[in-house]
C-alpha positions in Angstrom: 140.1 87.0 77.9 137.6 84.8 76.3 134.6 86.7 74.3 131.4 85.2 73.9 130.5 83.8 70.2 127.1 86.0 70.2 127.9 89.3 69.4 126.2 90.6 72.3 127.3 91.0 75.8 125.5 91.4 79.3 125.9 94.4 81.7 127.4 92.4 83.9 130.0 90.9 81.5 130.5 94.6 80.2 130.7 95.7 84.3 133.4 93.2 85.0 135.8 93.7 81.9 135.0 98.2 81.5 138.7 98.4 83.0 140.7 95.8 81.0 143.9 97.4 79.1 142.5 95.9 75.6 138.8 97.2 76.0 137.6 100.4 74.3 134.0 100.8 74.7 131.9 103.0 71.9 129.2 105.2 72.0 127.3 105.3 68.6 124.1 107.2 69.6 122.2 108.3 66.8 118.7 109.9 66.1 117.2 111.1 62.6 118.0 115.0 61.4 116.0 117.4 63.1 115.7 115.4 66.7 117.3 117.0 69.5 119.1 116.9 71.8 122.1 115.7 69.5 123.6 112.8 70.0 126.9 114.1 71.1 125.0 116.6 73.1 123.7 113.1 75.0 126.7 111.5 75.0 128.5 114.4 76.9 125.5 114.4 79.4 126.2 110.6 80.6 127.9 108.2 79.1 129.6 104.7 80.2 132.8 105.2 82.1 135.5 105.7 79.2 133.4 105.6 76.4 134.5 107.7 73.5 131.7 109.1 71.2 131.5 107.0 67.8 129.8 109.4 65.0 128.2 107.9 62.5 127.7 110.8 60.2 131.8 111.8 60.8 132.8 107.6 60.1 131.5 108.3 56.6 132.2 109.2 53.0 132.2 112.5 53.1 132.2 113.3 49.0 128.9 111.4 48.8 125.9 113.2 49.0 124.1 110.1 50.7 123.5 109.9 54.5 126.6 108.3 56.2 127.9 106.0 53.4 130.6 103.8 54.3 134.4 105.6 53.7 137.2 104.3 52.5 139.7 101.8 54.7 141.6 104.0 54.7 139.5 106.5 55.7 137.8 103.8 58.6 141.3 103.1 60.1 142.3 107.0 60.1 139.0 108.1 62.0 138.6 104.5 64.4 142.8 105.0 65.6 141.5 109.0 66.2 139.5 107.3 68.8 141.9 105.2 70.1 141.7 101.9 69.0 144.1 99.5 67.7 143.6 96.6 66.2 144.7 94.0 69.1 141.3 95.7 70.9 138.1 94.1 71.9 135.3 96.6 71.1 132.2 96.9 72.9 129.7 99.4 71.6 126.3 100.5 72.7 123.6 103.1 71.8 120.8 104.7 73.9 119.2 101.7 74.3 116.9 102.2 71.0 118.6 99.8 68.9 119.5 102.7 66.2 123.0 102.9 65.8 124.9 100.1 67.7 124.4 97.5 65.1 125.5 99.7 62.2 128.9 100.3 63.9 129.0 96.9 65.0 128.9 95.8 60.9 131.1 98.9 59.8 133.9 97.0 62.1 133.5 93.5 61.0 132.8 95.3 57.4 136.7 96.7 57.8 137.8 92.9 59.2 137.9 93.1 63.1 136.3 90.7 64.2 136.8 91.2 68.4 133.4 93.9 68.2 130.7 93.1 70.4 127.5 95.1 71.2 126.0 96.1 74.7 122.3 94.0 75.1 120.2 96.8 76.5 122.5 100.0 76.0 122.7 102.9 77.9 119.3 102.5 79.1 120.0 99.3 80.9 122.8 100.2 82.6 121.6 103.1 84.2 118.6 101.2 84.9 120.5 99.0 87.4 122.5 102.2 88.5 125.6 101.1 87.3 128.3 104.4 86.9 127.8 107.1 84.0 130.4 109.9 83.4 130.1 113.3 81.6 131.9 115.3 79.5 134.8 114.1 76.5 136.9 111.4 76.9 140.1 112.5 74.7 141.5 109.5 73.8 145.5 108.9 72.9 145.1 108.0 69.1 146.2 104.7 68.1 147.1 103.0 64.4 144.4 101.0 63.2 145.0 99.0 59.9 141.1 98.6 58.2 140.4 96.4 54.9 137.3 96.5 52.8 135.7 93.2 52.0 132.6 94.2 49.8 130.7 91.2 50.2 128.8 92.6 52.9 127.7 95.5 51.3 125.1 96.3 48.8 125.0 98.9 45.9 122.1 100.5 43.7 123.1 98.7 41.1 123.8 95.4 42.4 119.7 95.4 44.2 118.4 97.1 41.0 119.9 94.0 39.3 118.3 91.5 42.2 114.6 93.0 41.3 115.2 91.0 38.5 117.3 88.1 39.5 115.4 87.8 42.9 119.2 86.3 43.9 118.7 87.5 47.2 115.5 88.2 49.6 115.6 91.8 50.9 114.6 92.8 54.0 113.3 96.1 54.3 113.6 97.3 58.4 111.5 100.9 58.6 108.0 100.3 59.7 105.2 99.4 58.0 103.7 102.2 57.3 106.6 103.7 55.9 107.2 100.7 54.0 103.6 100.3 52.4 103.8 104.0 51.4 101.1 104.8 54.1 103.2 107.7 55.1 105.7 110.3 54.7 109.8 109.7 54.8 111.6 111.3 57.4 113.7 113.0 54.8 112.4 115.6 52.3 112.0 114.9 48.6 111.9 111.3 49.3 109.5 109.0 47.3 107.1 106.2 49.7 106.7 102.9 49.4 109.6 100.4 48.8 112.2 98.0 47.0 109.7 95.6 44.5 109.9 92.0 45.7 111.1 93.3 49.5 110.1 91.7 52.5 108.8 93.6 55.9 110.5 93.2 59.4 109.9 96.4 61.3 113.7 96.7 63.5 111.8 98.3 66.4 109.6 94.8 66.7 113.3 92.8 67.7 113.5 94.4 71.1 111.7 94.8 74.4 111.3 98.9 74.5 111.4 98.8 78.1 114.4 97.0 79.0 116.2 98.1 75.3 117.3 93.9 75.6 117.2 92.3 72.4 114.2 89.8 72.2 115.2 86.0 72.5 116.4 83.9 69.8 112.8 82.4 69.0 111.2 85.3 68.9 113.8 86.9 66.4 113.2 83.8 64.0 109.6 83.7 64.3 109.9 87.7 63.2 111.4 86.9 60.2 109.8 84.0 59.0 106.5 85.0 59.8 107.1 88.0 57.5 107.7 85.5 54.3 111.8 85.2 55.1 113.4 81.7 54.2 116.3 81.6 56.4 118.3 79.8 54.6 118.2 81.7 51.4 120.6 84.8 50.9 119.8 88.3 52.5 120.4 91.4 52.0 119.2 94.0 54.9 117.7 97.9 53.9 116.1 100.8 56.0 115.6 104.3 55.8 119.4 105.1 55.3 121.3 101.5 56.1 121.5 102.4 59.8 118.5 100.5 61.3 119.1 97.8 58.9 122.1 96.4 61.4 119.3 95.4 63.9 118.1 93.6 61.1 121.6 92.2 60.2 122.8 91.3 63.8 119.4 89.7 64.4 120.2 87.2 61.7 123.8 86.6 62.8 122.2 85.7 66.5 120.7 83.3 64.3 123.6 81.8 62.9 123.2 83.6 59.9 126.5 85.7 59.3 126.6 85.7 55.7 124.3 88.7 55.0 124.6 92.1 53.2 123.6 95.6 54.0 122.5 98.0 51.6 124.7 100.8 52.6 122.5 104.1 50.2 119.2 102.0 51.8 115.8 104.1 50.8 117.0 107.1 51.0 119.2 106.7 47.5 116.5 104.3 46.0 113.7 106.4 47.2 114.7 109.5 45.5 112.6 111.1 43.0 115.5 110.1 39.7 115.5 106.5 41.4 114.1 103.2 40.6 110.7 101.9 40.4 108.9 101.5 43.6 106.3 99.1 45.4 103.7 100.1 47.7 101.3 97.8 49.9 101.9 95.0 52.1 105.0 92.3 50.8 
């Protein structure tokens, strides 16, 4: 089976290959505390046909008080063979059609070296649009072994961006919305400082997609996004958000681009944002 080379795939190509003996297809909902229904509580009301829920609070280091911070490999490969998947798969994983989650799961995968991950252009939300199937309830899945490894280049720590507001090494790209980002208004999460990293650029995620059809916006659109908010392209990046979850839209943006050589700052705002943390911008970039 040949797999296209941009990391997203169509309904239809997702339609015609749902049934092959190598595809496991992921469900990595996600919405911000407090929102309900949960996500899992979604996910058991429709879902695609086989999909097995992907959590992105349980796929996380669970000794760190941070939101969802990336686990060991060990830790990865122990919780993505609970779900069924071996390494020889090709996964395909989608969200509600918001753009929240997908692209974070999509980078923990390549973040843990397999490669064969694609993403579903237009989520749940397209695909019941054009009344294709939905099922309810768990899918148990027979676990599987998957074998993860770490390769910390496409990750960012505290430290390392506290050091880049000096060295300016890399561009970072901040993905909340402006608002949040000038320090116009309050974070989502309590005791968290506004405003944002010195030096970081603005490229609100929720600007990359059409919000009716949940399809990503086309290629030209995507660059003119980021260059038009001060981005050279060809300089290195490092993506941040509210908690390095709506970053990925950010980061899988860029690899559309050709640009596959980013980094995600995993602790994202709500580590740097704390009241102990850094010093912090406000303003337009």
């Amino acid at each position: 089976m040949t797999t296209p080379a941009d990391p997203l795939v169509s309904t239809e190509w997702l339609a015609a290959h749902i049934g092959d003996a190598n595809m496991k297809v992921l469900d990595a909902t996600f919405k911000l505390p407090g929102v309900l229904p949960l996500p899992k509580d979604d996910y058991l009301a429709a879902h695609l046909p086989g999909a097995v829920f992907f959590d992105v609070d349980a796929v996380s280091d669970h000794s760190n008080p941070l939101p969802h911070m990336f686990p060991t490999a060990e830790q990865f490969g122990r919780d993505v063979g609970n779900l069924g998947i071996c390494n020889a798969d090709t996964v395909v994983i989608y969200d509600a059609g918001g753009w929240v989650a997908a692209p974070r799961a999509w980078w923990m995968f390549l973040s843990y070296g397999h490669n064969n991950v694609r993403i579903l252009n237009g989520g749940l939300k397209k695909w019941r649009a054009e009344g294709r199937p939905v099922d309810s309830g768990e899918v148990k899945p027979k676990p599987a072994t998957f074998k993860a490894s770490y390769d910390p280049k496409r990750v960012r720590s505290m430290q390392q961006l506290v050091a880049n507001v000096e060295s300016r090494a890399e561009q970072v790209i901040d993905a909340r919305p402006a608002e949040r980002f000038e320090g116009r208004a309050a974070e989502p999460r309590p005791g968290i400082r506004s405003g944002h990293i010195p030096g970081a650029r603005n490229v609100p995620y929720a600007g990359l997609f059409n919000a009716a059809t949940g399809e990503m916006k086309p290629l030209d659109d995507l660059r003119a996004a980021f260059t038009g908010a001060g981005v050279k392209l060809d300089a290195p990046i490092v993506t941040s958000c509210g908690s390095g979850v709506s970053a990925g839209v950010l980061t899988l943006a860029l690899y559309r681009l050709g640009i596959t050589e980013t980094a995600l700052y995993d602790g994202s705002w709500s580590e740097w944002g704390q009241e102990s943390g850094p010093p912090i911008a406000s303003g337009p970039a």
